[in-house]
C-alpha positions, 0 to 999 in steps of 0.5 A, a space after each residue: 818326552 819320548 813315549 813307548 806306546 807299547 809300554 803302555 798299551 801293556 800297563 793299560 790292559 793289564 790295568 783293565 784286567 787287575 781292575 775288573 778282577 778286583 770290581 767282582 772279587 770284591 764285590 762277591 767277598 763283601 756280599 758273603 758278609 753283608 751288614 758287616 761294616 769292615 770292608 771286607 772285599 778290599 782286605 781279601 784283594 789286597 792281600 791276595 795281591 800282596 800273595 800274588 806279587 811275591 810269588 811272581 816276584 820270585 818267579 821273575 827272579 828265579 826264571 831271570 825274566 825281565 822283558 820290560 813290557 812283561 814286567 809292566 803288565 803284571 807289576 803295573 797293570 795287572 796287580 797294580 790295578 787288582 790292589 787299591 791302596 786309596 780304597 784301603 785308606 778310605 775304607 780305614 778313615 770312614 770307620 774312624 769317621 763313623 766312630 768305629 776306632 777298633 775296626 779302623 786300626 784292625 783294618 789297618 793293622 791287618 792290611 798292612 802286617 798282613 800284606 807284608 807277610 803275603 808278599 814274603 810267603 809268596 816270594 818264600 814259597 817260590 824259592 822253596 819250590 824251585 
């Protein structure tokens, strides 16, 4: 296996940067809410990075960027680390442990839906701009 060090320098930094982004979004979106049993730090990155990954998504197509190591650090690393699918599913299967059925099928449900319109209003957005 032949390894490209720069390919991965570029998802490792990115990821530090997504990571570290999502730690004290979340932090501070949660603290806004304290006593509230949904998680509500997790929702606001998630769907921020699903706004984010269809607006650079269009971007990327509309500017034809495609450097590879570019693509990487943004896609891989930098909003693959700043979004957090197993936390999300954590979060959902504590609430249902916890007996709080509702709030677990809302944090899913609006995750999930939710998401999936932030990354078409954010691919929209860019081709309604350009």
């Amino acid at each position: 296996m032949n390894i490209d060090w720069l390919k991965v320098v570029a998802v490792g930094s990115g990821g530090f940067i997504g990571a570290v982004s999502r730690y004290l979004l979340s932090l501070f979106t949660q603290s806004q809410f304290s006593g509230s049993a949904f998680p509500y730090g997790t929702l606001v990155v998630n769907l921020l990075g699903c706004l984010l990954i269809g607006l650079v998504t269009g971007l990327f197509e509309l500017k034809s960027w495609a450097h590879p190591e570019i693509r990487l650090f943004i896609f891989v690393g930098i909003l693959g680390g700043f979004t957090t699918f197993s936390t999300f599913s954590h979060e959902s299967f504590l609430l249902f442990e916890n007996g709080k059925l509702l709030l677990s099928l809302l944090n899913l449900g609006i995750q999930v839906i939710f998401g999936l319109a932030f990354v078409w209003m954010g691919y929209q957005l860019v081709r309604l701009l350009s």
